[in-house]
C-alpha positions in Angstrom: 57.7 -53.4 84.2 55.0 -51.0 85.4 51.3 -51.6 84.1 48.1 -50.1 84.3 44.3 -51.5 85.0 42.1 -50.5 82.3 38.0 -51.0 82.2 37.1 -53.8 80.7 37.2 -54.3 77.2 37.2 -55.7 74.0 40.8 -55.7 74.1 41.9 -59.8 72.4 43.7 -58.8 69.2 44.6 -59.4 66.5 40.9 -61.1 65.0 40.2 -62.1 62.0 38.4 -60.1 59.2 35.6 -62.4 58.3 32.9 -61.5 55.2 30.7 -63.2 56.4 27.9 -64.2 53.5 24.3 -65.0 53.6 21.2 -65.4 52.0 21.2 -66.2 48.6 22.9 -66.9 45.1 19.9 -64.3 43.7 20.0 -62.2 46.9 23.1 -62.3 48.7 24.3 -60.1 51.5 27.8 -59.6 52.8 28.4 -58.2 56.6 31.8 -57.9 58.2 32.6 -59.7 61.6 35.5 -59.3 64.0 34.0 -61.2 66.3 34.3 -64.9 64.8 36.5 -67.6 65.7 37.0 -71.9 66.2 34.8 -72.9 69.5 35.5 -76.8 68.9 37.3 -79.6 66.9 35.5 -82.5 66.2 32.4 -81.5 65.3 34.5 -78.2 64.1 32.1 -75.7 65.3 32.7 -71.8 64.7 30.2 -68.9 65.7 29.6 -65.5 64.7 28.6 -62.4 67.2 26.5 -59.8 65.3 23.9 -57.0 66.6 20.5 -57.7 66.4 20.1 -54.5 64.6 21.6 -55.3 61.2 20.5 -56.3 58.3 21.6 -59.4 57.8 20.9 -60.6 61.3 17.4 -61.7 60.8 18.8 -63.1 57.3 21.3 -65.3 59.4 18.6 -66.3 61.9 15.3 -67.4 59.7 17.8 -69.5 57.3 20.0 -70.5 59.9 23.1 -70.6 57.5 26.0 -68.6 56.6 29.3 -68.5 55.0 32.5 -67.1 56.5 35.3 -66.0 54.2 38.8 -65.4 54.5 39.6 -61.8 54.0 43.2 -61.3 52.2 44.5 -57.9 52.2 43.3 -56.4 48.7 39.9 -57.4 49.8 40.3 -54.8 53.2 38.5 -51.9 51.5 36.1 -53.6 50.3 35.7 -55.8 53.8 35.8 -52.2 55.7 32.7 -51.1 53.2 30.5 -54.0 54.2 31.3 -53.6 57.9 29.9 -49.7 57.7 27.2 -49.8 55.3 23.7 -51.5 55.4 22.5 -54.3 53.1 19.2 -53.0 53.7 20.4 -49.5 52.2 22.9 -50.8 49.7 23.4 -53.4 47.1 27.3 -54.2 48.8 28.1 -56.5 45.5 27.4 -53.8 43.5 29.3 -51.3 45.2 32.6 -53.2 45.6 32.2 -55.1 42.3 32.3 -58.4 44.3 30.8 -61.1 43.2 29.2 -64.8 44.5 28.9 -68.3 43.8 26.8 -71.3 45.1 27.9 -73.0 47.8 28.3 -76.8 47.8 26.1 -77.3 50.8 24.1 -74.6 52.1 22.0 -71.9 50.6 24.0 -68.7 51.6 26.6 -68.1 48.6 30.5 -68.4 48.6 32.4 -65.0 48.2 34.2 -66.0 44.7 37.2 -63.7 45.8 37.7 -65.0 49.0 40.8 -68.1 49.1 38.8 -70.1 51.8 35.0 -69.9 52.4 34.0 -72.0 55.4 30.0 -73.0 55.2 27.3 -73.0 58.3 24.9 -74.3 59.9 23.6 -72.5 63.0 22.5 -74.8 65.7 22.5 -72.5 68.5 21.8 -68.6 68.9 22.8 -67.1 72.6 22.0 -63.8 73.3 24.8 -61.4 75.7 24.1 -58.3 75.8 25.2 -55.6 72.6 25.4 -58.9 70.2 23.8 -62.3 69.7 26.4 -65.3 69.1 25.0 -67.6 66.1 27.0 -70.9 67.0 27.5 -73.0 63.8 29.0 -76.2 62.7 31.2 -76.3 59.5 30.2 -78.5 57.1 32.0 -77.6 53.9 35.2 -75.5 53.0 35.8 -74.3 49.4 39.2 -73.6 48.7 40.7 -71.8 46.1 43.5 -74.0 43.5 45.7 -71.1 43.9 46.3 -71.4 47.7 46.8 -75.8 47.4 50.5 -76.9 47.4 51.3 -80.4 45.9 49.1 -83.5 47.6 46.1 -81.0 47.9 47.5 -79.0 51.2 46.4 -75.7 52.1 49.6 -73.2 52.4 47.4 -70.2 53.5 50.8 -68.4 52.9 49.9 -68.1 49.6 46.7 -66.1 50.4 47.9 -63.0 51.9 45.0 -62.8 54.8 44.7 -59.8 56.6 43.7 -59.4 60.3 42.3 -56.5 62.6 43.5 -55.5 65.7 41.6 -52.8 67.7 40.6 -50.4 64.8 42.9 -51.1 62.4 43.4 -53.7 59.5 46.9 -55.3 58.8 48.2 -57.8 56.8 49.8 -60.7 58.2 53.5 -60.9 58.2 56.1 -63.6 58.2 56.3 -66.5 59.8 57.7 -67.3 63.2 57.2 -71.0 63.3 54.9 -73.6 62.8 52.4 -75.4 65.4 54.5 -77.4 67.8 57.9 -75.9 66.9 59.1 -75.2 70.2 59.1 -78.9 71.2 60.2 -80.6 68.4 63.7 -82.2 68.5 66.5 -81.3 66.7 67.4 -83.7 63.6 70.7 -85.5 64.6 73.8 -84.0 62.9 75.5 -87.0 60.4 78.9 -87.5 61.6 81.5 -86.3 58.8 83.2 -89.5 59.0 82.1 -92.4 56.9 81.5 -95.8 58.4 84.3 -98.5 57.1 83.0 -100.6 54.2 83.3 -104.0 54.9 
């Protein structure tokens, strides 16, 4: 199959849509990121990449906390909105009618609509270039009841999350198979003779 080198870019797709939240319960601020994702396991460490030039940059980087939440697809026009527009221009909860909540361990607020709200602590802040990356550590996650099967186990099926892929928002489709699949060994077929009772 033919192919064809391209300048480099910022090609990895899909990402996830994270609204990101920060400052405070009384004066919260969303901002959109694409550029998130899981750097470690055990601590679980996550980071954010966001221009020094927005708003809630300098929020992010006095109180060294955030809050990323799970986008599901009828939150994408609303997470498009706080991705284009300023906090420092506009009151974003009052122009998508969102709404927050405390958080159980930091300052910055949980997005109440979000299924799965994962809460920061920045502990490192590395500047490349266009964007600063804010690397964090996880210390709480607040899940929504609705998206907790039986025994307390998160079925993000349930949630509907929606990803972006270079310019363009879609929501996640079925499922192809689960973590491991490809390895696991095929359960051994009963034999459709009974053993003799003795």
């Amino acid at each position: 199959m033919p192919r064809k080198n391209l300048k480099p870019g910022t090609l990895l797709c899909p990402v996830p849509i994270a609204m990101v939240t920060c400052g405070t319960v009384e004066k919260p601020n969303i901002i959109t990121i694409a550029w998130t994702g899981i750097i470690n396991s055990n601590p679980p460490m996550t980071y954010i990449s966001i221009r020094p030039t927005r708003y809630s940059y300098n929020i992010i980087k006095e109180s060294k906390e955030f809050v990323i939440n799970l986008t599901t697809s009828s939150l994408v026009r609303n997470a498009d909105l706080c991705g284009v527009k300023s906090g420092e221009k506009v009151d974003k909860l009052k122009e998508t009618g969102l709404s927050v909540e405390a958080a159980s361990v930091v300052s910055a607020p949980v997005l109440s609509e979000s299924p799965l709200s994962l809460e920061c602590v920045v502990k490192e802040i590395k500047p490349f270039g266009t964007h600063d990356m804010f690397i964090a550590e996880i210390v709480s996650i607040s899940v929504d009841d609705k998206i907790l099967a039986k025994g307390g186990k998160i079925d993000l099926k349930k949630a509907n999350l929606a990803a972006y892929a270079h310019g363009e928002y879609f929501e996640l489709g079925k499922s192809l198979g689960t973590f491991g699949f490809s390895v696991q060994k095929k359960p051994k077929r009963k034999s459709k003779y009974n053993k003799i009772k003795r």
